[in-house]
N, C-alpha and C positions, 0 to 999 in steps of 0.2 A: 789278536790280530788288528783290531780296530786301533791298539795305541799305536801298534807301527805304522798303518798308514795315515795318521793324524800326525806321525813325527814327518813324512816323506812328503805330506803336504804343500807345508809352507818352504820346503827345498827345492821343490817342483814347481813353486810358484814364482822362485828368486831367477833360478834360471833359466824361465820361459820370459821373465822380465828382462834378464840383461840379455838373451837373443834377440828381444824385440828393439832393446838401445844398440844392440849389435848392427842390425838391419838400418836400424834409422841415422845411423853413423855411416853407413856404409852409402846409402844413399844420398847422403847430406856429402857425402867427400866427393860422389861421382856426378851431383849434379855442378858442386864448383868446380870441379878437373871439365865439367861439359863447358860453363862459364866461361872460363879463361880459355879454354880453344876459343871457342865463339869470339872471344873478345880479342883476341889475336891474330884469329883470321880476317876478324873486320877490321883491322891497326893494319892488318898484311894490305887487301886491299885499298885503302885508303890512302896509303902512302904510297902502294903503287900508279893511285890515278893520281895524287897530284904531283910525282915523279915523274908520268908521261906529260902533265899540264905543263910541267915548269919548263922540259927537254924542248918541248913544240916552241913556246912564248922564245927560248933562245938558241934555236936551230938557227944555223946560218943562212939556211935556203929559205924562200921565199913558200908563201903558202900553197901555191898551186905544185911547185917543184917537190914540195913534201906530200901532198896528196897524191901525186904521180908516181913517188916511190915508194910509198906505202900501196897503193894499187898494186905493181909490179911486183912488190913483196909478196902480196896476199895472194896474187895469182901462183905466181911461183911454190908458195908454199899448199895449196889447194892440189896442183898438179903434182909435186912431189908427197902427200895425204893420199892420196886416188893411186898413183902408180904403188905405193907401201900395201894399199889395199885389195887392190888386184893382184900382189905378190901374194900376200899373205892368204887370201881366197883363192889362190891357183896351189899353192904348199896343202892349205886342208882338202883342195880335191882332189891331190895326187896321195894320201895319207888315207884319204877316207876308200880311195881304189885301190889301192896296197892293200889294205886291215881286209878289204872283202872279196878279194882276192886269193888273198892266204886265210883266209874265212872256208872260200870255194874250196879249195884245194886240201885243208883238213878234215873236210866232211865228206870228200870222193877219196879219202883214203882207209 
């Protein structure tokens, strides 16, 4: 018995080494796939602000005319956020009154 587990040894010992190169490959592949997001999402932004830079330096309107409709934007879209949210907060409390409802009504039957 002793020679068979002296043969299963060093088998035991090959493939507990190539799962540990398994892991560290696997590691090693998901921290560059983390890299290259990272690194793309900061290229994304980037090019987004000096996209907005370059748009402002050659707007045709004047800087206060652009600050005025960038306000009226920002209000506008705040106010259509808030109404989306109070829809959507008035749908779950007519959902959550339903469900407890037909809650009530299966447990008195």
């Amino acid at each position: 018995m002793d020679d068979f587990d002296e043969e299963e040894a060093p088998v035991a010992a090959e493939a507990k080494a190539e799962d540990e190169n398994d892991d560290g490959d696997e590691e090693e592949a998901m921290t560059s796939e983390n890299h290259r997001t990272r690194t793309f999402l900061a290229g994304l932004a980037i090019g987004a602000l000096v996209g907005a830079g370059v748009a402002l330096l050659f707007a045709p309107r004047s800087g206060e005319d652009t600050r005025r409709a960038v306000s009226r934007r920002a209000k506008h879209l705040a106010r259509e956020a808030r109404d989306r949210y109070d829809d959507v907060r008035e749908k779950v409390r007519r959902a959550r009154r339903e469900r407890h409802g037909e809650g009530d009504e299966a447990g008195a039957e």
